[in-house]
N, C-alpha and C positions, 0 to 999 in steps of 0.2 A: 644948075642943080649941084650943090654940092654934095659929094661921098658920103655915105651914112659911118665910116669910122676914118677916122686918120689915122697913120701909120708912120710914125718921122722916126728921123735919128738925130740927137740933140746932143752935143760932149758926148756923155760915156753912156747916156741912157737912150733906150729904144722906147719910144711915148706913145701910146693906145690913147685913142679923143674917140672915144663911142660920139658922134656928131648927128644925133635925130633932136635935138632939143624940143621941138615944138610937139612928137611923140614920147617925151620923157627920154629918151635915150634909149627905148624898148629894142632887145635882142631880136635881129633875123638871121636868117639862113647866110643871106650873102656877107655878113657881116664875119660869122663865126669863119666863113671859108676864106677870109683875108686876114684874119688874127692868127688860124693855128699855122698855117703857113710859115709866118712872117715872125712869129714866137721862136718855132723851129730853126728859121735863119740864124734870130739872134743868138740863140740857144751855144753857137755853132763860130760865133761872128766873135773874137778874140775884141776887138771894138767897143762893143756893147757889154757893159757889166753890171748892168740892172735893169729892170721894165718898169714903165711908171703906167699905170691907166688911170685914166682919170672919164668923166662927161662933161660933155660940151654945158654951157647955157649954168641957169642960176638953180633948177631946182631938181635935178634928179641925178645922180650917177647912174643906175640904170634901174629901171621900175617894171623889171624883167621881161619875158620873152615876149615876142606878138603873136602874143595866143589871140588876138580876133583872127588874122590870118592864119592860121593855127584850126581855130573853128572855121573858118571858113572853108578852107581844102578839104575837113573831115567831112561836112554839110553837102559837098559836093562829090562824097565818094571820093576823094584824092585823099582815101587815112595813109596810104603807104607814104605818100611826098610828105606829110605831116609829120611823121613818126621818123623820117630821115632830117627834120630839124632836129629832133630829141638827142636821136643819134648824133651828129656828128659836134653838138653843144655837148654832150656827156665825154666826149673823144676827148676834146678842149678843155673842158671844166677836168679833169684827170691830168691831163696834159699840164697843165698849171701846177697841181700839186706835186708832180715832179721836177718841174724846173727849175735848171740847175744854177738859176742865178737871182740874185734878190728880184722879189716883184714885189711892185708895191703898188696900192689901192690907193687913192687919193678920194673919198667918198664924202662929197659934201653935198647930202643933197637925201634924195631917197634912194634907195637899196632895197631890192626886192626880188626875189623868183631869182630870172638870170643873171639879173645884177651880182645878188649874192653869188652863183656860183663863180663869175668874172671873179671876185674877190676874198673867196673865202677861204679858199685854198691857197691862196699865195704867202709868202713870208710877211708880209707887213702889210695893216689893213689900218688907215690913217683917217681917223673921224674926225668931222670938221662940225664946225656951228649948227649947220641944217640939216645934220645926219640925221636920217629916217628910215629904221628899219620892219621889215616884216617879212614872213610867210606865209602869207595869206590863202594858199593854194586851195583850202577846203572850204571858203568859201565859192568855188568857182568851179568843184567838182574832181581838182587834181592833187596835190599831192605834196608834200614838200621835198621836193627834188634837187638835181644838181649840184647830188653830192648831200643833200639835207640829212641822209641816211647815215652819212660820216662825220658830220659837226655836229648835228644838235641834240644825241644821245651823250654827246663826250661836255657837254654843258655841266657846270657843278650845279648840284641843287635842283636836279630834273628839270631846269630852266629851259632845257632844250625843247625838253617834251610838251611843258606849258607854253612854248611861242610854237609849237608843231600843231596844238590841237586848238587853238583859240585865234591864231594868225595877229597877236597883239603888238602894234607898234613900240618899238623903243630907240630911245635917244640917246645921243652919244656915251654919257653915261653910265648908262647900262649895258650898254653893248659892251663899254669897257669892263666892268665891272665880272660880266660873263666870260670876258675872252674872243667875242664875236671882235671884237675892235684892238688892237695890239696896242694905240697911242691917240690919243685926242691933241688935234692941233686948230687953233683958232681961225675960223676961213681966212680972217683977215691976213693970218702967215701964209697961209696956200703958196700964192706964188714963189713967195722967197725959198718955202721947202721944197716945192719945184728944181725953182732956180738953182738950186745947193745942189740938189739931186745929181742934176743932169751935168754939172761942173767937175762930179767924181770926189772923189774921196769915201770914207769909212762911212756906210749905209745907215747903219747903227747909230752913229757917234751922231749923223748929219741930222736926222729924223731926231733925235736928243735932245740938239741944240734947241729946237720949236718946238717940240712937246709942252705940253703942262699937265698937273695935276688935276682932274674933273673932278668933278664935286660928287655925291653921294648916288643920285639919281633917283628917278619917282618912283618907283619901284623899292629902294635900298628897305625899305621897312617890313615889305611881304614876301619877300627873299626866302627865311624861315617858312613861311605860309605856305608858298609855292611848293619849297622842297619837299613840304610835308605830307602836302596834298595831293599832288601830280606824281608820286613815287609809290603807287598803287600795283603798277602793273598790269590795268586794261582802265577803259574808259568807263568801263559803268562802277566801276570800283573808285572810283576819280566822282565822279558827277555822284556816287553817295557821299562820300566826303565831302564836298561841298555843298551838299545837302544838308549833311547835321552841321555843319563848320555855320551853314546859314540860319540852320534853327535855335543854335546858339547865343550868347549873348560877350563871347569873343570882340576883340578890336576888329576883326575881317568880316563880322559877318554879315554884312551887305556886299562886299565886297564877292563873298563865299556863293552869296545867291545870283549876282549878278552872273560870277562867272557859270552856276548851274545852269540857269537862263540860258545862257550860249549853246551848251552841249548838252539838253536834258534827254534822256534815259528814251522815253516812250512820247514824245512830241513830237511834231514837226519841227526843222530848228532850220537858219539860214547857211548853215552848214552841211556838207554832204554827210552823214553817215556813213558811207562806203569810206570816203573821201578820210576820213578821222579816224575809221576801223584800220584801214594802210598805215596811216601816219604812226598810227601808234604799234603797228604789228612794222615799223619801220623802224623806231625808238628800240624796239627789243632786237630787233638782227642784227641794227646796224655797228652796234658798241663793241662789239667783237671782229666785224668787219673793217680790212682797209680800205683806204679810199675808193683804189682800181675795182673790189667786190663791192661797194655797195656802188659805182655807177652801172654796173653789170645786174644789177640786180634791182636798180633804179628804171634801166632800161626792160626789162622785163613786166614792170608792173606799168609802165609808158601803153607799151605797144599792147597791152590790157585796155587801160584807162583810154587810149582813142580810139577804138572798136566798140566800147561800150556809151553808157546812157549818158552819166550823170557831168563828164565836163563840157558837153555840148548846151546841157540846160543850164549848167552855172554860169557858160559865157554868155548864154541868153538872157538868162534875165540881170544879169548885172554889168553885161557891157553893148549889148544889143538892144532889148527892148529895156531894159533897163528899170523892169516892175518891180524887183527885190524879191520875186516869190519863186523863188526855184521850187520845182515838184520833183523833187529827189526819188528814186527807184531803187533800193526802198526810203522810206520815208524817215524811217527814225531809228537809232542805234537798237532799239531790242528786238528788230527785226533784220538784223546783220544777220547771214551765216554764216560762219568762221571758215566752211570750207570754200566758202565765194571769194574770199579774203586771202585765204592759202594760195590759192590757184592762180590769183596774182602776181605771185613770187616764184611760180613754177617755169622751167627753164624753157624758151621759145628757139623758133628754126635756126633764126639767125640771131645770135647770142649777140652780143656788143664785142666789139674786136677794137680795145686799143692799142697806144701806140706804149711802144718798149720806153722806159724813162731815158731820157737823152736825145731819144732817137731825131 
């Protein structure tokens, strides 16, 4: 059996191999407890002058946390061991954004949930060929987390907020495009920027040399569309916008309907309501908040969401039984109530306690 992450020392770089390939490289407990450690060391370690993470295998960097074990522990009455993943992944996911030396993301593959937070805090986030990204949390009943609360309101063009409430894939291009991605690098260079990495020299200049210029991306044309539409200020004010945007006779407007379709008003929809209600009462706190508050306040609406309904049934029906028909509680965004929604964000016994930057 081999280790679910590796942990070496290469030249001048300290190397993270998230190593579950055959499970996409999905985030556990033991795992996070051998990275914030050994981060720390380097953090510390005059030796080491940059971090490199990368995932094992051909098609995932990390395709986030293992929320079926996750559902499983809450299903058995074990919510508190469940809610101590969250915790000490949020301790780490912060912990990154303070570290005081280049870290860099090697991400060819898919990028999701925990994955993200592995990489989205850190100085250099390096897209390759098969970058695949998403937040797809509200599908599943949770949340766009792990720091989601700190990147994806600071998105230009409310792009943050449209990949918070729709969980829509995007490609290196766009990633770039947004900022989610620092530099696109061809897989095929992967190893040699690697190899440069770990050999030392100027981080910048090194990542430089393999860079190239990405092309436009599939999205580059609804850009405008998006920002205009998703910068509403609550969801149902969004989902009328692309209600008229789809009665229209606009370039988007199939588009405009497809996306109503996803998030409609007084439907049932494959989306949590609660789940989108968060996301977007997350988009409005977070953009004023730093990092360290909104995992503080990310942790807050956690230890909510695994005591209650609806991510036990997202993981049921879309990783368990696998019917596509979640029965969300409530059922459709017009019967959200705001203060169900508040109360999420309200301060709990044990608050999140991280670590002082450096430390």
């Amino acid at each position: 059996m081999e280790p679910d992450v590796l942990l070496e020392e290469k030249g001048e770089a300290g190397v993270i191999t998230l190593n579950r390939p055959k499970a996409l490289n999905a985030l556990n407990l033991p795992m996070v407890r051998e990275i914030l450690p050994k981060m720390r060391a380097w953090a510390n370690d005059p030796k080491i002058t940059r971090v490199i993470v990368k995932g094992a295998g051909e098609k995932a960097f990390c395709a986030g946390g293992d929320v079926r074990t996750l559902y499983d522990l809450g299903r058995s009455g074990q919510t508190a061991e469940a809610v101590t993943f969250w915790r000490e992944e949020y301790v780490l996911n912060d912990y990154i954004g303070s570290f005081p030396k280049p870290y860099i993301a090697l991400i060819d593959g898919i990028c999701m949930g925990g994955g993200f937070g592995l990489s989205a805090h850190g100085s250099h986030r390096i897209a390759g060929d098969k970058y695949l990204f998403a937040m797809p949390e509200v599908n599943i009943g949770l949340f766009p987390d792990v720091g989601g609360s700190h990147v994806l309101p600071r998105l230009p063009g409310s792009f943050g907020v449209f990949l918070a409430l729709t969980g829509t894939r995007i490609r290196a291009e766009d990633a770039y495009a947004c900022g989610l991605a620092t530099d696109v690098v061809p897989s095929t260079v992967f190893p040699a920027l690697e190899e440069a990495l770990i050999a030392g020299g100027d981080v910048d200049r090194t990542i430089n040399d393999h860079r190239i210029e990405p092309g436009p991306g599939e999205l580059a044309d609804r850009r405008a569309f998006i920002a205009e539409t998703f910068d509403k200020g609550s969801i149902l004010a969004i989902h009328a916008a692309l209600q008229a945007a789809a009665a229209g006779d606009g370039p988007f407007a199939a588009y405009a309907a497809e996306l109503a379709a996803a998030i409609p008003a007084t439907a049932p929809t494959a989306k949590s309501p609660t789940s989108m209600s968060i996301a977007m009462e997350q988009m409005r706190r977070g953009v004023d908040l730093s990092l360290g508050e909104c995992m503080k306040m990310e942790y807050r609406i956690v230890s909510r969401v695994a005591a209650g309904h609806d991510f036990y049934e997202g993981v049921r029906a879309v990783l368990v039984d696998r019917d596509n028909a979640p029965k969300w509680q409530p059922a459709t965004l017009a019967e959200i109530d705001p203060e169900v929604i508040a109360g999420h964000f309200a301060p709990v016994p044990d608050e999140l306690q991280l670590l002082a930057p450096g430390a």
